[in-house]
PATORGU-619755 format. One line per field, with one value per residue (C-alpha): residue number from 1; residue in three letters; x, y, z. Coordinates in nm, 2 decimals. Example, Ala and Ser with C-alpha at 12.3 -4.5 7.8 and 13.67 -1.06 7.14 Angstrom:
pos: (1/2)
code: (Ala/Ser)
X: (1.23/1.37)
Y: (-0.45/-0.11)
Z: (0.78/0.71)
end
This chain:
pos: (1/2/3/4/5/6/7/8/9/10/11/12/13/14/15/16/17/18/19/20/21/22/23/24/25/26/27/28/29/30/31/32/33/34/35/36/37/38/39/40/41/42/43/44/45/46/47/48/49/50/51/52/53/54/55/56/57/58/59/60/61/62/63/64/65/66/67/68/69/70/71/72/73/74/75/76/77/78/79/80/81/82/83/84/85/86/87/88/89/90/91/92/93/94/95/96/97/98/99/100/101/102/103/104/105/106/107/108/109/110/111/112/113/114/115/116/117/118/119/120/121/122/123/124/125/126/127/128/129/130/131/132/133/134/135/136/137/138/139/140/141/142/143/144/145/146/147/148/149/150/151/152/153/154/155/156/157/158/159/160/161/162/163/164/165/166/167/168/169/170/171/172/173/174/175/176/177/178/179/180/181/182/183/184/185/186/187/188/189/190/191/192/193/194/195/196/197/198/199/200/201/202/203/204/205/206/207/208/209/210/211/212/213/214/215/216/217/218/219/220/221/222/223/224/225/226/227/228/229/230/231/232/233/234/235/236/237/238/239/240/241/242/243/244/245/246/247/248/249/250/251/252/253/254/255/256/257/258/259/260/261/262/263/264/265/266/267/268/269/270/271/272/273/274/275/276/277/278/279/280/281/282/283/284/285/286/287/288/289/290/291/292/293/294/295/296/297/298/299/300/301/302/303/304/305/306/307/308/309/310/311/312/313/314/315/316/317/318/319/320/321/322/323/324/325/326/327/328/329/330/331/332/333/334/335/336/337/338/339/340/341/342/343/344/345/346/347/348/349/350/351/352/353/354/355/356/357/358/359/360/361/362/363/364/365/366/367/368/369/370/371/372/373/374/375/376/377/378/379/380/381/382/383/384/385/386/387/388/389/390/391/392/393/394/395/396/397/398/399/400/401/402/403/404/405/406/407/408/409/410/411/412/413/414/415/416/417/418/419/420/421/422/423/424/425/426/427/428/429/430/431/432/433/434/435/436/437/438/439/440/441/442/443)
code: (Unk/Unk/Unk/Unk/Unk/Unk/Unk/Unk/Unk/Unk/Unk/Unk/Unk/Unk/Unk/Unk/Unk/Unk/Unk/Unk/Unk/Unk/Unk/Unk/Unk/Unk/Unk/Unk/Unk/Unk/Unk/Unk/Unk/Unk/Unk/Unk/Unk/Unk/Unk/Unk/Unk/Unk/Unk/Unk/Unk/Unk/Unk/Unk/Unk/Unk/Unk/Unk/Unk/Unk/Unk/Unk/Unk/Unk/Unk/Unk/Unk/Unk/Unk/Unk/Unk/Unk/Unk/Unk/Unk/Unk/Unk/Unk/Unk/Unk/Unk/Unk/Unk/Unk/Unk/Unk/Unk/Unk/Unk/Unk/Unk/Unk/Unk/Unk/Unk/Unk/Unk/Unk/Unk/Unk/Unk/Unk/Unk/Unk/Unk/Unk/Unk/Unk/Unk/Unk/Unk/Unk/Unk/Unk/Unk/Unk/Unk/Unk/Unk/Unk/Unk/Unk/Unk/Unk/Unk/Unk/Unk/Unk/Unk/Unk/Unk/Unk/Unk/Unk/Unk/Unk/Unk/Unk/Unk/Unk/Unk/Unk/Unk/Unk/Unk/Unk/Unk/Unk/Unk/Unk/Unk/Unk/Unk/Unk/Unk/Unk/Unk/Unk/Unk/Unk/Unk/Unk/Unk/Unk/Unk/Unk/Unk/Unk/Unk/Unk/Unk/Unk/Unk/Unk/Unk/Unk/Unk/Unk/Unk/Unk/Unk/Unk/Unk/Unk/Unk/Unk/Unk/Unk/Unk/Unk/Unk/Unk/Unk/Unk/Unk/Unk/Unk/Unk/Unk/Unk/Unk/Unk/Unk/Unk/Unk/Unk/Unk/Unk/Unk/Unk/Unk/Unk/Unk/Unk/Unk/Unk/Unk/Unk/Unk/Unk/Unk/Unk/Unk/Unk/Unk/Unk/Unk/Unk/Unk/Unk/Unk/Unk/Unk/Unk/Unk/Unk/Unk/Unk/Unk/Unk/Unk/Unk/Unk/Unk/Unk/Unk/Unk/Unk/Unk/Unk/Unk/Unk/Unk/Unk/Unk/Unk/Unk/Unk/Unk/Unk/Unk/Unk/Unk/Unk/Unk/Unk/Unk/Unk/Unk/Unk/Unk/Unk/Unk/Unk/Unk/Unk/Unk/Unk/Unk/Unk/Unk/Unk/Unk/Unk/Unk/Unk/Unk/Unk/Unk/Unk/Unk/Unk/Unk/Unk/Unk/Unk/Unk/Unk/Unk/Unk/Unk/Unk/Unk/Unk/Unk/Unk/Unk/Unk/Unk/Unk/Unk/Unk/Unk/Unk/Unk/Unk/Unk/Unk/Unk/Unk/Unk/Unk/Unk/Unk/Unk/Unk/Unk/Unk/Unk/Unk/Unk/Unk/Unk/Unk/Unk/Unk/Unk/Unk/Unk/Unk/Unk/Unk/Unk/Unk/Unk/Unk/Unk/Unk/Unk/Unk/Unk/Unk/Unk/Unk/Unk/Unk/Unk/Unk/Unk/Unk/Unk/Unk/Unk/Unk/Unk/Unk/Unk/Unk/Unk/Unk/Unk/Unk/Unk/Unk/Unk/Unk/Unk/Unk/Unk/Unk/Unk/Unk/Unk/Unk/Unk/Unk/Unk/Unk/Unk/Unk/Unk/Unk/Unk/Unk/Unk/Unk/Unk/Unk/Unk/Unk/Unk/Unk/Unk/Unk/Unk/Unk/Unk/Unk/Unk/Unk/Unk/Unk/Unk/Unk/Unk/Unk/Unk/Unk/Unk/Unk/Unk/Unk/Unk/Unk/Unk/Unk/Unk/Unk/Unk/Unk/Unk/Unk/Unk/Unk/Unk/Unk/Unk/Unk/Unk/Unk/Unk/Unk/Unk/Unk/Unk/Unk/Unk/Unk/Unk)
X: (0.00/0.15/0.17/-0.01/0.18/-0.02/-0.05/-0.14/0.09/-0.01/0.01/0.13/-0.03/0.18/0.04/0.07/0.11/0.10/-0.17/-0.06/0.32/0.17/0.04/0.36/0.65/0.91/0.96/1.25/1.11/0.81/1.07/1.30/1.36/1.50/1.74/1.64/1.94/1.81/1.47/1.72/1.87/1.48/1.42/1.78/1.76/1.41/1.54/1.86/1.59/1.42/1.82/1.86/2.23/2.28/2.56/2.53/2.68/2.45/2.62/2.89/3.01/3.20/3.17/3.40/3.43/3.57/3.77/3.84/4.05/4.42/4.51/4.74/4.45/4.23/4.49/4.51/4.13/4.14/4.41/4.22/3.96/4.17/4.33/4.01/3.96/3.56/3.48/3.38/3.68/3.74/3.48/3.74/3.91/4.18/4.53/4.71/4.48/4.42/4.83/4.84/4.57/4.82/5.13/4.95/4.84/5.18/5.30/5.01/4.96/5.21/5.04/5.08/4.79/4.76/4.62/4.31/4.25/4.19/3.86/3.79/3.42/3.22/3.28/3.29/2.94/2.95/3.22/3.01/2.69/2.85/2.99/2.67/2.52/2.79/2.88/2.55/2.24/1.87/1.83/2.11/2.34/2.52/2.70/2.75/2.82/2.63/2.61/2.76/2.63/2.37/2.42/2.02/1.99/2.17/1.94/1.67/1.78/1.97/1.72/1.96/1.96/2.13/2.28/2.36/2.57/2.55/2.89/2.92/3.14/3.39/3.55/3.44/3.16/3.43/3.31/3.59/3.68/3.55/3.20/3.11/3.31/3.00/2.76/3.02/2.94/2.60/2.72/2.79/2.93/3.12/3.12/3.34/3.42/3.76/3.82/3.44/3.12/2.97/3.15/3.46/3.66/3.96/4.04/4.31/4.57/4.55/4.17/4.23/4.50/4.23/3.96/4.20/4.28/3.90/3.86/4.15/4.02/3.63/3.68/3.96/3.69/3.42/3.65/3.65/3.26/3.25/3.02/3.06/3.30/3.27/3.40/3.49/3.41/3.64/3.52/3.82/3.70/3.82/4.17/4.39/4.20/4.35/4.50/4.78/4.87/4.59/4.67/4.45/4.54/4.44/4.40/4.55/4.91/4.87/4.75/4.80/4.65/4.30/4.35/4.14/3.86/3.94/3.78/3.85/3.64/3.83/3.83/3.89/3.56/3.67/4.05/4.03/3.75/3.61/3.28/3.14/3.38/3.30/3.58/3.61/3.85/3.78/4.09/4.04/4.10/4.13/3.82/3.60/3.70/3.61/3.29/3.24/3.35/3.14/2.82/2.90/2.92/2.58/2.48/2.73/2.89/3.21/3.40/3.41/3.74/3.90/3.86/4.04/4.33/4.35/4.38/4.62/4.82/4.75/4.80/5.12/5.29/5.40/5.50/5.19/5.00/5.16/5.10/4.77/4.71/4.86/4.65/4.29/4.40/4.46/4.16/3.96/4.12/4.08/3.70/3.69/3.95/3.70/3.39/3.52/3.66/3.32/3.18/3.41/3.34/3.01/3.05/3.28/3.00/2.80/2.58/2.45/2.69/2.99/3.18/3.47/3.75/3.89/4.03/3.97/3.73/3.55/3.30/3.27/3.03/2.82/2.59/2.35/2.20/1.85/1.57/1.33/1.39/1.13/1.15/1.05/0.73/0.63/0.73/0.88/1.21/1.16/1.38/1.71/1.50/1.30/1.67/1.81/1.50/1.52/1.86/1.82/1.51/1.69/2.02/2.06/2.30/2.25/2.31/2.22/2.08/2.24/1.93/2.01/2.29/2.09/2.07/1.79/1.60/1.60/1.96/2.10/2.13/2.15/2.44/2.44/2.66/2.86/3.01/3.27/3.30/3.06/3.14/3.42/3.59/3.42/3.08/3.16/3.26/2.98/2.73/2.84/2.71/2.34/2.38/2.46/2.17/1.95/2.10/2.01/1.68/1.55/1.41)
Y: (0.00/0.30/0.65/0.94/1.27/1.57/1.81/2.10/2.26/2.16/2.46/2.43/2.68/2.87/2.73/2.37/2.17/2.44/2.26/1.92/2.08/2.22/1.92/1.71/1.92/1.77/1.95/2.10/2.26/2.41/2.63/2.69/3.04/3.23/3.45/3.85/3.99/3.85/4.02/4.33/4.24/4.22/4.59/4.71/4.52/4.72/5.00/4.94/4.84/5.18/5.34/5.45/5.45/5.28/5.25/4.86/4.78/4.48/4.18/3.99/3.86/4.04/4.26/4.10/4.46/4.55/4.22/4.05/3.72/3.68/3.68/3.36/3.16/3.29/3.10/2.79/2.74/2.76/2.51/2.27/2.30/2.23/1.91/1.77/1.76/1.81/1.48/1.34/1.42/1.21/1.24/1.33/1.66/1.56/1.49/1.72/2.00/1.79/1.84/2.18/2.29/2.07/2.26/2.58/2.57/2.42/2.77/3.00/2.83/2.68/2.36/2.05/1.80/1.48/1.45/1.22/1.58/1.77/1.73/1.96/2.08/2.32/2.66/2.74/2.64/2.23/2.25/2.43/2.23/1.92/1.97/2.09/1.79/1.48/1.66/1.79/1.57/1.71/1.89/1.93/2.29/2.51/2.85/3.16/3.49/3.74/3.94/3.64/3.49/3.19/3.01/3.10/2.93/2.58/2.57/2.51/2.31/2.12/2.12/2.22/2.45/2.73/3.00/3.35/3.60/3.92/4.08/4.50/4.72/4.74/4.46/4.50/4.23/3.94/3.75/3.69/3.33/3.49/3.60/3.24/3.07/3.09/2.94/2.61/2.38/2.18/2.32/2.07/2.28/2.66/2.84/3.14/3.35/3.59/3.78/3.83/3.85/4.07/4.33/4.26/4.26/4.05/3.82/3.92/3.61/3.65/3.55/3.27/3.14/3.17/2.98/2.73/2.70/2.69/2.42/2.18/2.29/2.18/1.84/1.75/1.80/1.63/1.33/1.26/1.27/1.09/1.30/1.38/1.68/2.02/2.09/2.46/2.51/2.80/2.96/3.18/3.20/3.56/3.48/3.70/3.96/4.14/4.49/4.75/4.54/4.28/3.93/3.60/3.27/2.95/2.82/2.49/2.68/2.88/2.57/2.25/2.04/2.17/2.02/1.70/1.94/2.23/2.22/2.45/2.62/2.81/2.83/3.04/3.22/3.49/3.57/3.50/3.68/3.32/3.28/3.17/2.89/2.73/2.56/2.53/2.31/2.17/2.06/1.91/1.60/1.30/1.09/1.41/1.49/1.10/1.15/1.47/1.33/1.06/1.25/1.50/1.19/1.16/1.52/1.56/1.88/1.87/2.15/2.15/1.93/2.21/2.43/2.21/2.17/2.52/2.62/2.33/2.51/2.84/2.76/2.65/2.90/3.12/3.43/3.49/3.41/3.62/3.92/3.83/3.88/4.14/4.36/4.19/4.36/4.70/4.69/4.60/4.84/5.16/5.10/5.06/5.38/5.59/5.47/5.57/5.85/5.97/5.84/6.03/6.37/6.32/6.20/6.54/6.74/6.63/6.36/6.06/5.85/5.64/5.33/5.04/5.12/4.89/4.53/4.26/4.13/4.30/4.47/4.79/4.82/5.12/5.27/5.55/5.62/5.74/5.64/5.86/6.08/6.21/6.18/6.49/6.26/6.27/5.87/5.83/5.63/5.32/5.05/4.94/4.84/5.16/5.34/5.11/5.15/5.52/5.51/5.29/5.55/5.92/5.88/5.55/5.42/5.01/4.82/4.52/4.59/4.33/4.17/3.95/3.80/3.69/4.03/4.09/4.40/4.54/4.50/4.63/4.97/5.16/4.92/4.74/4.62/4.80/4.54/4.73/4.38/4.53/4.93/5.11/5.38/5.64/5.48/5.49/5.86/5.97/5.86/6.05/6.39/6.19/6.04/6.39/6.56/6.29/6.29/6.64/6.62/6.46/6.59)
Z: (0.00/-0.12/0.16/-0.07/0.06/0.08/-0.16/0.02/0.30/0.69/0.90/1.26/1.47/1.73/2.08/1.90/2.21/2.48/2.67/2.69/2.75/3.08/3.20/3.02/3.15/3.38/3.79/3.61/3.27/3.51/3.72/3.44/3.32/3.08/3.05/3.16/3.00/2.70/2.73/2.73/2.44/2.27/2.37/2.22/1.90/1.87/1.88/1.66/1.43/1.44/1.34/1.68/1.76/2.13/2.34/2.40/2.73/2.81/2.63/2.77/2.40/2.13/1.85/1.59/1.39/1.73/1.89/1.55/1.72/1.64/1.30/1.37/1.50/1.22/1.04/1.23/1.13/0.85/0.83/1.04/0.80/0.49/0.65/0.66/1.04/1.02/1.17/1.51/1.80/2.07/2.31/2.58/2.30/2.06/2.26/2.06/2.25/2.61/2.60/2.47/2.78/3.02/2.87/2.88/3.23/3.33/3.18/3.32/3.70/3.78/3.77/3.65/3.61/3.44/3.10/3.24/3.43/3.10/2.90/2.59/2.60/2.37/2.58/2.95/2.99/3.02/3.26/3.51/3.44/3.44/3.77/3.93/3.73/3.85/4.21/4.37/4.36/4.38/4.66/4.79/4.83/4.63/4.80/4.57/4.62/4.47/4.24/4.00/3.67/3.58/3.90/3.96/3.67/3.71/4.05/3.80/3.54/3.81/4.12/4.36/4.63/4.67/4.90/4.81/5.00/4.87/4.83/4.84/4.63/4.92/4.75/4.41/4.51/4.54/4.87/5.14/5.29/5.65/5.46/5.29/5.62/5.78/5.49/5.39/5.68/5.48/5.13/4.85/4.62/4.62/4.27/4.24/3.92/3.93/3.69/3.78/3.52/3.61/3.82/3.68/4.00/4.06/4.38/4.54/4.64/4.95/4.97/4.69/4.93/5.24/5.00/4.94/5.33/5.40/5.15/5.32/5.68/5.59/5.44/5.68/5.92/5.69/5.65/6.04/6.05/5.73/5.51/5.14/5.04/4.96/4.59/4.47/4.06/4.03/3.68/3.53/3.17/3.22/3.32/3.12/3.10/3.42/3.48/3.67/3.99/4.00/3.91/3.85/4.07/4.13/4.45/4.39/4.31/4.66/4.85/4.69/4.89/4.81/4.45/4.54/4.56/4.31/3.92/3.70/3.42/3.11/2.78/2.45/2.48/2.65/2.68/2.32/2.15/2.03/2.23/1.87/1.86/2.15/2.27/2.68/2.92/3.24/3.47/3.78/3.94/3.66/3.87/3.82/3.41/3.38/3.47/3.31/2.94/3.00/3.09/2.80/2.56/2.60/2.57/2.29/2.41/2.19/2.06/1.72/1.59/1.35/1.65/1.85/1.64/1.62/1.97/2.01/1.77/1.90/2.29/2.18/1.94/2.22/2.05/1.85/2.21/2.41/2.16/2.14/2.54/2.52/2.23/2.42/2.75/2.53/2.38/2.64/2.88/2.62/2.62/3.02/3.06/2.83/3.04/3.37/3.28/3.20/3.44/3.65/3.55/3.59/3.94/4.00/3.86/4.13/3.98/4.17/3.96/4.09/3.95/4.07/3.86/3.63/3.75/3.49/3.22/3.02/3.32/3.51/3.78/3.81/4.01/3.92/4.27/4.08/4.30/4.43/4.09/3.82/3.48/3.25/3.15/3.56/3.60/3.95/3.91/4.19/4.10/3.93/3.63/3.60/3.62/3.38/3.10/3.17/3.08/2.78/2.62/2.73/2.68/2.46/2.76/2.81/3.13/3.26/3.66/3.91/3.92/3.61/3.86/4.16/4.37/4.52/4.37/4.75/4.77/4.40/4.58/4.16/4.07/3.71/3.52/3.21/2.96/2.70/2.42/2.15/2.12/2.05/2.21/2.05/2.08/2.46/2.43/2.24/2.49/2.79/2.67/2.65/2.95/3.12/2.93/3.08/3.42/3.41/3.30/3.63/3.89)
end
């Protein structure tokens, strides 16, 4: 019996599904949420579509036009590609980089791991869920501090819970050892980020040496009681991306003895412009990468294999590296120099304005204490957000409030976060005389 196909097209409707989904989803899909920055991004883009010219400040990616990656490593890809390397990689990352990240580290940190503690993933992304996913099980507790990125997030899609500790711009909201000390003793899991998305400040080695104390004092004293471990995820996608006298460490090189308990997060996505390439590392202990290639096999969360050539390649041509960190840092710190610096006359003028100055990534924190304001329309400005969309419409000026990261509305205090990858210098400086007029215009 032959199948006759239709000749006419089927149209899908757009709620196709939507009732039976809510009866259908899992616990997990239910709490799920998306992204707020991206709801942002909706507005901007509406605009831009309009031809209005905005200072884009929101996205923590990169403008190509504006961080084009290394020439050298444009190069490599396109090698990779022309040597036919398009197929499937290990599921573990191609040797040739698995040795390039040990060498490179080796190089960076100070440490040396073994290969079985290196697995190749597609950004910086699948190392942190796959440690929330293979190291903390339903229900169970993850410690932050806050403000700090997606970690909200994984306590959905992972159905954890989680502890946050809000963190102030004494320290450019990097917690202390003394202020999560407290918070440790029925944690599963501690997730920091230095250099930090989003406030872009910078641990200083003397609190990464006391983290890495804390770490050795807790599960010495979880080992006599017999419960499970506490593990740190130490995310530093942003690593060299650091500036003046600050500098990134690792724990495990001030205090080696917290590396049974130490995994770290890194990557190309970041210190090399290549968050479109999506090629990540995880090193850690070799019994924890184990489980994390094997989980990814199933979720097939693979860089892509010309990619991985070419950072081998690239991590290991050392010249054309080193060059390269060093003309990321100067772009990245122009863009941040020309934001504070306006921001800094405006604060001198007397307007309710202040910043962190620059320490690493590719972030300024800044606070425009607003509240309690009126706009020329009559609206009363209330919240972060209502300051942040005022912002966005008078002076074409786009932040991200620290909302997005897990602070409590109550507790944002006017503080959002400013991210320099997608405009240039000049679109920086060309938005301070809006952002005055604007500041001026409230009452």
């Amino acid at each position: 019996m032959s199948v006759q196909t239709p000749s006419r097209l089927i149209s899908i409707s757009e709620d196709c599904g939507a009732e039976a989904a809510a009866r259908g989803f899992s616990a997990m899909a239910q709490s799920m949420v998306g992204s707020s920055i991206l709801v942002i991004a909706n507005e901007i883009r509406a605009l831009q579509a309009q031809g209005v010219d905005v200072a884009n400040m929101t996205v923590g990616d990169f403008d190509p036009r504006e961080f084009p990656i290394a020439q050298r490593y444009k190069e490599l890809l396109k090698q990779a590609i022309e040597e036919g390397d398009t197929n499937y990689p290990p599921p573990a990352g191609l040797t040739e980089l698995r040795k390039a990240v040990q060498r490179h580290v080796a190089r960076t940190q100070q440490l040396d791991y073994p290969l079985d503690g290196v697995a190749i993933v597609s950004g910086g992304r699948p190392s942190l869920y796959s440690t929330y996913r293979l190291l903390v099980d339903p229900g169970e507790l993850v410690l932050f501090p806050v403000p700090s990125w997606n970690n909200h997030n994984y306590r959905d899609t992972c159905q954890v819970r989680v502890r946050a500790v809000q963190c102030g711009p004494e320290t450019a909201f990097q917690p202390t050892a003394d202020l999560l000390r407290p918070h440790i003793s029925d944690a599963r899991l501690l997730v920091l980020n230095t250099p930090q998305n989003p406030s872009g400040g910078v641990m200083t080695a003397e609190e990464v040496e006391a983290f890495g104390h804390l770490l050795v004092e807790e599960n010495a004293r979880r080992d006599r009681s017999g419960q499970k471990p506490l593990y740190l995820l130490f995310d530093q996608i942003y690593r060299p991306i650091v500036f003046d006298h600050h500098r990134h460490y690792s724990p495990v090189t001030l205090v080696p003895e917290c590396a049974p308990y130490v995994i770290h997060a890194d990557g190309v996505s970041k210190g090399f412009a290549g968050t479109g390439l999506r090629c990540g590392w995880l090193v850690g202990p070799p019994v924890i990468a184990r489980k994390v290639v094997a989980l990814l096999t199933h979720v097939g969360a693979w860089a892509p294999k010309p990619i991985q050539m070419a950072t081998a390649r690239f991590l290991d041509d050392q010249p054309a590296l080193a060059e390269w960190e060093l003309e990321m840092v100067r772009r990245v710190r122009i863009r941040l120099d020309a934001l504070s610096e306006g921001l800094r006359r405006l604060k001198e003028d007397g307007f309710p304005v202040d910043f962190i100055e620059p320490q690493g990534a590719i972030y300024l924190s800044v606070r425009f204490d607003l509240a309690g304001r009126t706009t020329p329309g009559g609206e009363l400005l209330r919240s972060n957000e209502d300051i942040r969309s005022y912002l966005l419409q008078a002076a074409r000026f786009a932040l991200v409030p620290f909302s997005a990261f897990g602070v409590a509305e109550a507790a944002e205090d006017g503080w959002s976060r400013a991210s320099v990858g997608a405009v240039s210098v000049e679109q920086v400086r060309q938005a301070m005389p809006r952002l005055r007029a604007a500041l001026e215009a409230l009452t």
